[in-house]
C-alpha positions as CSV (number, residue, x, y, z in Angstrom):
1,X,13.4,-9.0,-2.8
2,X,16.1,-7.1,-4.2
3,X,16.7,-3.9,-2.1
4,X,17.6,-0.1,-4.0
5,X,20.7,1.0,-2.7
6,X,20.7,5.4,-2.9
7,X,23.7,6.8,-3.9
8,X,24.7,9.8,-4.9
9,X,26.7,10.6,-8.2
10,X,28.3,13.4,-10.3
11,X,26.6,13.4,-13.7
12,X,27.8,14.6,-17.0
13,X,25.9,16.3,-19.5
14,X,22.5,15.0,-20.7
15,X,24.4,14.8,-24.2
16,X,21.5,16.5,-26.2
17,X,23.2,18.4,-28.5
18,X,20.3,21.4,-29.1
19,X,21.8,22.1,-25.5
20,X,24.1,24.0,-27.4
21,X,21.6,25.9,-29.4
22,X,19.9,27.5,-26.6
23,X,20.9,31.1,-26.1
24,X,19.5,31.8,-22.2
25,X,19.0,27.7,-21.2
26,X,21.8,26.0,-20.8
27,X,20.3,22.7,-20.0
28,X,22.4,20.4,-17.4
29,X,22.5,17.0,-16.7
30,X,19.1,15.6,-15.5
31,X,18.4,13.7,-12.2
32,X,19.7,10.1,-12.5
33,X,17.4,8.9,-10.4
34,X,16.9,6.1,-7.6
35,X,18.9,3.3,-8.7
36,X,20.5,0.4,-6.7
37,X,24.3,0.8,-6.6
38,X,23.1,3.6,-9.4
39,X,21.9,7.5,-9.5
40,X,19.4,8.6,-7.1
41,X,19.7,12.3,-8.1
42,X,22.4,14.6,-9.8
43,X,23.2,17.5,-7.8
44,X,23.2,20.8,-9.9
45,X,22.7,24.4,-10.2
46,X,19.6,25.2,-12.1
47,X,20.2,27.5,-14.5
48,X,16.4,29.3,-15.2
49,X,16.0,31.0,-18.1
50,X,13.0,34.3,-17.6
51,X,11.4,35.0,-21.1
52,X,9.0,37.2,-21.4
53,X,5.3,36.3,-20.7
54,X,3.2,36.9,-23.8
55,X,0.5,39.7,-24.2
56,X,-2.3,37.1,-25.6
57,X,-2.3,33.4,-25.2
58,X,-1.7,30.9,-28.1
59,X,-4.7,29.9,-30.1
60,X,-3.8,26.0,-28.8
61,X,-6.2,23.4,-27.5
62,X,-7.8,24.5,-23.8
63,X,-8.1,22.3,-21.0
64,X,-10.9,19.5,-21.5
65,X,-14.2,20.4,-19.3
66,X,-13.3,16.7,-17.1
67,X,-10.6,18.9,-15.8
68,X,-10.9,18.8,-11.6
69,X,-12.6,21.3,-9.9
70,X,-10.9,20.7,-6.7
71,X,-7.6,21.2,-6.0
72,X,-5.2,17.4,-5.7
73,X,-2.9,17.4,-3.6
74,X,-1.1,14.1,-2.4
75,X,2.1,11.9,-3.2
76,X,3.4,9.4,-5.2
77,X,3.6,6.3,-2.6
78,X,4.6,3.9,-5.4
79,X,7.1,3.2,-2.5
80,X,4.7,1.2,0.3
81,X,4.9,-2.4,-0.6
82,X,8.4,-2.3,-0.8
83,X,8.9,-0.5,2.4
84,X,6.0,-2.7,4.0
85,X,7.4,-5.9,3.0
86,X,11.0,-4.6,4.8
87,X,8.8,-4.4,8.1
88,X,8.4,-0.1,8.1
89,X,5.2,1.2,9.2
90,X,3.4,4.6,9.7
91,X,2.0,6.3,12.8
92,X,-0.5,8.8,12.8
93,X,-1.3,10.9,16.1
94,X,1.0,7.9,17.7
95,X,-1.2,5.1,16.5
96,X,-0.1,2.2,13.8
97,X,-2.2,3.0,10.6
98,X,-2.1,1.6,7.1
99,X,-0.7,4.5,5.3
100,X,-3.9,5.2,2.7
101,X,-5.3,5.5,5.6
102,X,-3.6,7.9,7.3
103,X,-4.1,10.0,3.6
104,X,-7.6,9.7,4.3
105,X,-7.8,11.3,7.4
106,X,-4.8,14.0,6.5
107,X,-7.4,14.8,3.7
108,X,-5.0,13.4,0.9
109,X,-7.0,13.2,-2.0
110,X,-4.6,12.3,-5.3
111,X,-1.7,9.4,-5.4
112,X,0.3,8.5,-8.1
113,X,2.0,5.6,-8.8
114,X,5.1,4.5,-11.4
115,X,4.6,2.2,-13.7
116,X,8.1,-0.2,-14.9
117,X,7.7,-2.6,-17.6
118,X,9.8,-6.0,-15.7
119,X,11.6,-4.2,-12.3
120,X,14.9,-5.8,-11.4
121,X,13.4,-5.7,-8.0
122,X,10.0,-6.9,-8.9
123,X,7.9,-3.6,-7.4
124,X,6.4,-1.0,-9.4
125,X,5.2,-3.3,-11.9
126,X,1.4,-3.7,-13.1
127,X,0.2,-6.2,-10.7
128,X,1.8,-4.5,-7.5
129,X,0.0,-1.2,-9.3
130,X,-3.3,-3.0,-9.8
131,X,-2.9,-3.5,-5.8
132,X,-2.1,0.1,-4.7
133,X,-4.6,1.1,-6.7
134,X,-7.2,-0.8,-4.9
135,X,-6.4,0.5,-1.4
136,X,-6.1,3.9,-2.6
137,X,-9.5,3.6,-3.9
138,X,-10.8,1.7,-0.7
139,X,-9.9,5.1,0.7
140,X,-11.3,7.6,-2.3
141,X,-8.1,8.7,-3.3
142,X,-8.0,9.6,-7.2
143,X,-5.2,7.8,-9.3
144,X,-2.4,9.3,-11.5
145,X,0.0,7.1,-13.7
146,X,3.3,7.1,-14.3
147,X,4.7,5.4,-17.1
148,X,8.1,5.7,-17.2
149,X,8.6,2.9,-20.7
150,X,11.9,1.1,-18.7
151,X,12.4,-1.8,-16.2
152,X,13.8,0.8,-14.1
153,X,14.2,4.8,-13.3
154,X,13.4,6.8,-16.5
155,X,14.6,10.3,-16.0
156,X,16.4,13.5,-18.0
157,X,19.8,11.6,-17.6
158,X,18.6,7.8,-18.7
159,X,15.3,6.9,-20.8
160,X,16.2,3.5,-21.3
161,X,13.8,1.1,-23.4
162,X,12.3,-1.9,-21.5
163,X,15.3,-5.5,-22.1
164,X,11.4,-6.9,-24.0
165,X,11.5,-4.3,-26.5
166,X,15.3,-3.4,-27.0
167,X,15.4,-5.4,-30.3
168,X,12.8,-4.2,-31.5
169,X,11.7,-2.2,-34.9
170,X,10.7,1.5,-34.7
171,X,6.9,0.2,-36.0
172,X,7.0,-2.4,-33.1
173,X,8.1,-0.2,-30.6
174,X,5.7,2.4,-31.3
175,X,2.8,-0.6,-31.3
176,X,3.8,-1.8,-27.7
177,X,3.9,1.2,-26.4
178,X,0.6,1.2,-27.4
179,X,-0.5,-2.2,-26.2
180,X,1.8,-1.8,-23.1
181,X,-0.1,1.4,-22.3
182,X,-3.8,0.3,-23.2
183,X,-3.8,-3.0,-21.5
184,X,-2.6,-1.3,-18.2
185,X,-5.4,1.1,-18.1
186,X,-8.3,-1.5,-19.7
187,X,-7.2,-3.3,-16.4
188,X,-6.9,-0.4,-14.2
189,X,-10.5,0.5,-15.6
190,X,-12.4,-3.4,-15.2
191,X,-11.1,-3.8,-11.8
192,X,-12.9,-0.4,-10.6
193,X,-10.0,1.9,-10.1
194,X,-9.9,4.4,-13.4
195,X,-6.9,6.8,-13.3
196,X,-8.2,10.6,-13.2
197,X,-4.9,10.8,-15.1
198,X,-2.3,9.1,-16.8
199,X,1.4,10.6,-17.9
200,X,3.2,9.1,-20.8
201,X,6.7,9.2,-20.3
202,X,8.5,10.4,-17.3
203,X,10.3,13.5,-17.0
204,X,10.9,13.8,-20.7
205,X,12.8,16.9,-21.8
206,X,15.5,14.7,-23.6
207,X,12.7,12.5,-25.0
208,X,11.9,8.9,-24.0
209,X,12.8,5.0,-25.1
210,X,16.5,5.7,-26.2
211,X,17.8,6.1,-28.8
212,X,15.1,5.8,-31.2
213,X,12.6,8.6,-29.0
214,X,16.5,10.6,-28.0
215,X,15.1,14.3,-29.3
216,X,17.9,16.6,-30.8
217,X,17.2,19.9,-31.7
218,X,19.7,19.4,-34.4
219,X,17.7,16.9,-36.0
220,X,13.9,17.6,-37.1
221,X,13.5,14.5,-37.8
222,X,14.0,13.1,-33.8
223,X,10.9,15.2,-32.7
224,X,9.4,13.7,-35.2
225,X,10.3,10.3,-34.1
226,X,9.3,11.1,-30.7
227,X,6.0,12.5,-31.3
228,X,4.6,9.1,-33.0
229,X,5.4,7.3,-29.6
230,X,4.0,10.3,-27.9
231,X,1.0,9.6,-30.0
232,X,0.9,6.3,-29.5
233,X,1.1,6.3,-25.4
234,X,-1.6,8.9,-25.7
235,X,-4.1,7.1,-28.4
236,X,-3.2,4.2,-26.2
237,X,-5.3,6.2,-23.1
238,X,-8.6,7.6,-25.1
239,X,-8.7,4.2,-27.0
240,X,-8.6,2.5,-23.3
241,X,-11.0,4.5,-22.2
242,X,-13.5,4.1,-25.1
243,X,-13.0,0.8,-24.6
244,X,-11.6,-0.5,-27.6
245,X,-8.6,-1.5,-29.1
246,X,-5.7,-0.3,-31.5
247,X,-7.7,-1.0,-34.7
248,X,-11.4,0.4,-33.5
249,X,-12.3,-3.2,-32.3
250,X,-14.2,-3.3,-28.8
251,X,-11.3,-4.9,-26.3
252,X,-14.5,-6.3,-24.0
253,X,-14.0,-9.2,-25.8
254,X,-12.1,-10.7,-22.9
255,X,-8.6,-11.6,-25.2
256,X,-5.9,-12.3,-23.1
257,X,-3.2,-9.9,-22.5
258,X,0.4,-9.7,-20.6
259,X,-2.2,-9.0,-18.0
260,X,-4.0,-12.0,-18.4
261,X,-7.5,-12.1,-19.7
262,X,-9.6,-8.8,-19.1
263,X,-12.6,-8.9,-16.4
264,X,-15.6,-7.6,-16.8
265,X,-15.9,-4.1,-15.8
266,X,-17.6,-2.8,-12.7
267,X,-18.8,-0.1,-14.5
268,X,-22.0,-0.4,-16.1
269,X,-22.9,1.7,-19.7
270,X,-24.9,4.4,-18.0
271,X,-22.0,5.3,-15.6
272,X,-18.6,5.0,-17.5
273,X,-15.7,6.5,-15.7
274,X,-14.7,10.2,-16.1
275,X,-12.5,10.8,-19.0
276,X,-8.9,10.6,-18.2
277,X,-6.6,13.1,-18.2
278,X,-3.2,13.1,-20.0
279,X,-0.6,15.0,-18.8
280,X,3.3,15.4,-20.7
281,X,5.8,15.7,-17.6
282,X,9.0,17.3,-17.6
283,X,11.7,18.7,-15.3
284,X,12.4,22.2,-15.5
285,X,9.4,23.7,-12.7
286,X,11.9,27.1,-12.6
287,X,13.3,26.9,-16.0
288,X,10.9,28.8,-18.4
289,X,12.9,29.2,-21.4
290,X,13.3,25.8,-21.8
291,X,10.2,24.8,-20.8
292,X,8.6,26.6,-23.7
293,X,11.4,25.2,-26.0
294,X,10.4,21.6,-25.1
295,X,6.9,22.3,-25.5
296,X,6.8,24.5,-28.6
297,X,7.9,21.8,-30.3
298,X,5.8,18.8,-28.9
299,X,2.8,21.3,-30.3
300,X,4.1,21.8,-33.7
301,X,4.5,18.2,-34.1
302,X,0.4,17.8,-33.2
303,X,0.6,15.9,-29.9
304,X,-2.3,16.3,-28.5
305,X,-2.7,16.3,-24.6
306,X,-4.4,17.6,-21.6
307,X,-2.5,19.6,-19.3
308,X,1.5,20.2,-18.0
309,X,3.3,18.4,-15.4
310,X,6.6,19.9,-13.7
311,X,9.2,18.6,-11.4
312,X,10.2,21.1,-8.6
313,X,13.1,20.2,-6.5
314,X,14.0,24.0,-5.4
315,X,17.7,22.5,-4.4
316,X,18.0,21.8,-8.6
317,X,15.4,23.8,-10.8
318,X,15.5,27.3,-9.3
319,X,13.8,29.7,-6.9
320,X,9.9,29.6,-6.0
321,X,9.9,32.9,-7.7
322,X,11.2,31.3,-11.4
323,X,8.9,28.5,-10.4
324,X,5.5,31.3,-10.3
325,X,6.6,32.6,-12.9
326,X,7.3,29.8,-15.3
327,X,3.5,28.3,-14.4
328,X,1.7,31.3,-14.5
329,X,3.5,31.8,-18.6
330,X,3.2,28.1,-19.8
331,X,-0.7,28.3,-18.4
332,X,-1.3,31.1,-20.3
333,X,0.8,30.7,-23.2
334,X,-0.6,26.4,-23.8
335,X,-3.9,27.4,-22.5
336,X,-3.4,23.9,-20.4
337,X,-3.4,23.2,-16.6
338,X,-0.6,22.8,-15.0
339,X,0.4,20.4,-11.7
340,X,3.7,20.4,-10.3
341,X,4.2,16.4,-9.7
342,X,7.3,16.1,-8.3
343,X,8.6,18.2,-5.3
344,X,10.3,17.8,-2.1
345,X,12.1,19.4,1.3
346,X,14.1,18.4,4.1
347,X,12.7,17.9,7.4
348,X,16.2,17.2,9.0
349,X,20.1,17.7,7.8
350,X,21.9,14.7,9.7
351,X,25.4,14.7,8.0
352,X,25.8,11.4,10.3
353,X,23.5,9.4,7.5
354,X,24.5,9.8,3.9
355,X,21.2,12.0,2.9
356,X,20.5,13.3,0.0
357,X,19.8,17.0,0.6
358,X,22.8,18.4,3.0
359,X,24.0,21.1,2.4
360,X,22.7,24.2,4.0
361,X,23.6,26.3,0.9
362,X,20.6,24.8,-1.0
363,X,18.0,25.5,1.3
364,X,15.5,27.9,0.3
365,X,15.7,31.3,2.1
366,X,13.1,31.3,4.9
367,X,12.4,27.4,4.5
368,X,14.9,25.8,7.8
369,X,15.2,22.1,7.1
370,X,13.1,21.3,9.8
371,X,9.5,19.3,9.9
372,X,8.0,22.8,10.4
373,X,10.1,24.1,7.5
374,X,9.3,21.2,5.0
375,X,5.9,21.7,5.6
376,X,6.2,26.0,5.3
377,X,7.6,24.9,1.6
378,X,4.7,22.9,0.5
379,X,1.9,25.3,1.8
380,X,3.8,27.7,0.0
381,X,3.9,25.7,-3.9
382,X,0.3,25.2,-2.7
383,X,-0.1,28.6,-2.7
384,X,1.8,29.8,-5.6
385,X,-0.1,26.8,-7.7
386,X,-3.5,27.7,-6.8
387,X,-2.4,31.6,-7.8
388,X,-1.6,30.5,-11.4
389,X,-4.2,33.2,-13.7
390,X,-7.6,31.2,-14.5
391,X,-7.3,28.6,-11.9
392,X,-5.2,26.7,-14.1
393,X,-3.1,25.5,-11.5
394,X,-4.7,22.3,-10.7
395,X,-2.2,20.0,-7.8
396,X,0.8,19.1,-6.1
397,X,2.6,15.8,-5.7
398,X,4.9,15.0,-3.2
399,X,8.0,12.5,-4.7
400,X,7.7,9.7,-2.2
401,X,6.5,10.7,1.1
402,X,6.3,7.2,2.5
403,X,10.7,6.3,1.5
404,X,11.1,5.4,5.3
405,X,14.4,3.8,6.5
406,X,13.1,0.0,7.7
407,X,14.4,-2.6,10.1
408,X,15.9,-4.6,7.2
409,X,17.4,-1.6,5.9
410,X,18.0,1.1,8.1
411,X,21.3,3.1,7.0
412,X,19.8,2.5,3.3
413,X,18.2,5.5,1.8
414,X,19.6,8.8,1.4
415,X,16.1,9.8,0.8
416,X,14.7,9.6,4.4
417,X,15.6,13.2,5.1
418,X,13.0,14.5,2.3
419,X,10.2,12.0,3.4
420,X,7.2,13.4,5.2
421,X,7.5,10.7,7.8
422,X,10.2,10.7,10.3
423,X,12.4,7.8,10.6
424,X,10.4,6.0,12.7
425,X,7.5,6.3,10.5
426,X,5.8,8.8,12.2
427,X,3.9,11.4,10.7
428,X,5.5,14.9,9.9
429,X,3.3,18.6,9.7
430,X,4.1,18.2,5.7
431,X,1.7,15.3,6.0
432,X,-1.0,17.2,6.8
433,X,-0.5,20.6,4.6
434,X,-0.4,17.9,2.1
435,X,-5.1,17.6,2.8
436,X,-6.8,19.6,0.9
437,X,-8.3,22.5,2.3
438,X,-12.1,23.0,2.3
């Protein structure tokens, strides 16, 4: 299989022009992320804007009752097969286990995996997801989704549209994102394995599927543009869910698919699955002003979605303190949960390797980069999270905890220095602050 090859790059702007526009948020160049002989991640000041939190909430849709009472906490491992296929594995009190596994008994109790359209490496598409969701199942782990709409990383610097659909008509693109997103969770829901959420898009504060879903603040009419496939992905979920298809029709009709013809489900019709969740994911966990920018106009276009997902990288998006405070506004200002889905820490500085977080002048005061430190970090989102006014703040997700260096690749990633395992695959303390707490 085609290996990813980490590098490290200078980026330019993201090139939106309502950049320009914004008096406190000067928006920088997103994260190109995690691509071979590509971007992994952009290195950057975050510049957080502080607006002021308001004294009574917007009158806007509240947080569906199927929200979780119990607090997720886990990682997206969208990372194993390819890491077990190069020969890594993972120790847990100095024993081999099967990762899930060793989630299981670190009391792990969410996972999320990315979803490409046809990867240029062959992972992270539908059938290796169909897989990890079984075994995170096997293990009761709850499933999120991540559609990212590309063969490959979608992120604030790069939304690019999947080679099938690049030809395509605005009317058709908006329909397979649709099918695209339907037919993944139909088969998500007959094998057994129902996401408990499902984001459309990732990181999307520039928008998604370039250049027809590119939003400009400039330009009225590129929200608008985006909201329909924002619709779409999202109709795409309850319509999945209900078990039927784009035009009302019941889709337990067995039709074949890209995903080949639908099974049966496992669920009878007295005990459907929980309602799924839909989440809108951005990139700005310290950045409040333009947080509320990006959403204030998703809302006023009608989309119509569940709760708020943030990436926190505290080397890029600000302090912990712009990170409580941006939560705590956006969950009382959207009256929506909020999840911060993407984070990570250092456990080591090795200036030896080419890893991706080196230099001392990022770290977070208090926070050493050591496996004591990392872990100190994520008890303290946990924290800050589970603080956010009404209990809205509902999980954390660690951004690939299992990206181990492997015997067929071992001076490859960049990334090892931020994964929870050590490099030779043992478990760090980060894996367990990651269990939930009873």
């Amino acid at each position: 299989m085609t290996t990813i090859l980490l590098t490290l790059v200078s980026l330019g702007t993201l090139g939106i022009s309502h950049i320009a526009g914004m008096s406190d948020a000067r928006l920088e160049a997103g994260e190109g992320r995690r691509a071979k002989g590509e971007v992994r991640y952009a290195m950057r000041d975050a510049r957080c804007g502080m607006g002021p939190v308001p004294q009574t909430p917007d009158p806007r849709p509240q947080t569906p009752d199927s929200a979780p009472s119990t607090f997720l906490s886990g990682g997206d491992v969208s990372e194993i097969p390819q890491i077990e296929d190069e020969g890594g594995k993972f120790y847990w009190k100095g024993k081999q286990e099967d990762p899930f596994v060793i989630m299981r008994k670190a009391r792990w109790n969410w996972v999320r995996f990315r979803i490409w359209n046809q990867p240029r490496d062959g992972y992270c598409d539908v059938a290796h997801t169909l897989a990890l969701a079984k075994r995170a199942a096997a293990q009761g782990l709850q499933i999120s989704l991540d559609f990212h709409y590309s063969d490959w990383w979608a992120d604030p610097a790069k939304q690019n549209k999947p080679s099938a659909w690049k030809d395509l008509s605005f009317a058709a693109l908006t329909k397979e994102v649709y099918r695209f997103t339907h037919d993944t969770v139909r088969a998500m829901i007959a094998q057994g394995t129902p996401p408990n959420m499902v984001q459309v898009g990732n990181e999307i504060i520039g928008g998604m599927l370039w250049p027809e879903g590119k939003v400009n603040s400039n330009e009225p009419e590129s929200w608008k543009r985006f909201a329909v496939l924002l619709k779409a992905g999202l109709r795409a979920v309850r319509d999945a869910e209900k078990g039927i298809g784009e035009n009302g029709e019941s889709s337990e009709n067995g039709e074949s698919s890209e995903n080949g013809p639908e099974q049966p489900s496992q669920f009878s019709p007295s005990s459907p699955p929980s309602r799924v969740l839909t989440m809108l994911h951005i990139d700005r966990g310290g950045d409040n002003t333009a947080s509320v920018w990006w959403l204030d106009h998703v809302v006023k276009e009608g989309v119509e979605f569940d709760c708020i997902g943030q990436s926190y990288y505290p080397f890029w998006h600000g302090t912990l303190a712009q990170l409580e405070f941006n939560l705590n506004d956006l969950a009382r200002r959207y009256g929506k949960d909020v999840y911060v889905v993407e984070t990570a820490y250092p456990w080591t500085m090795d200036h030896k390797r080419r890893s991706l977080m080196n230099e001392k002048d990022k770290l977070t005061p208090g926070f050493p980069a050591t496996p004591e430190g990392q872990a100190a970090f994520l008890k303290k989102v946990t924290e800050i999270l589970k603080a956010v006014p009404g209990g809205r703040g509902k999980g954390l997700l660690y951004w690939a905890p299992t990206y181990l260096l492997t015997p067929k690749n071992k001076d490859r990633y960049p990334y090892e220095n931020l994964a929870t395992f050590d490099t030779s695959g043992r478990a760090l303390p980060a894996v367990r602050e990651l269990g939930v707490r009873r």
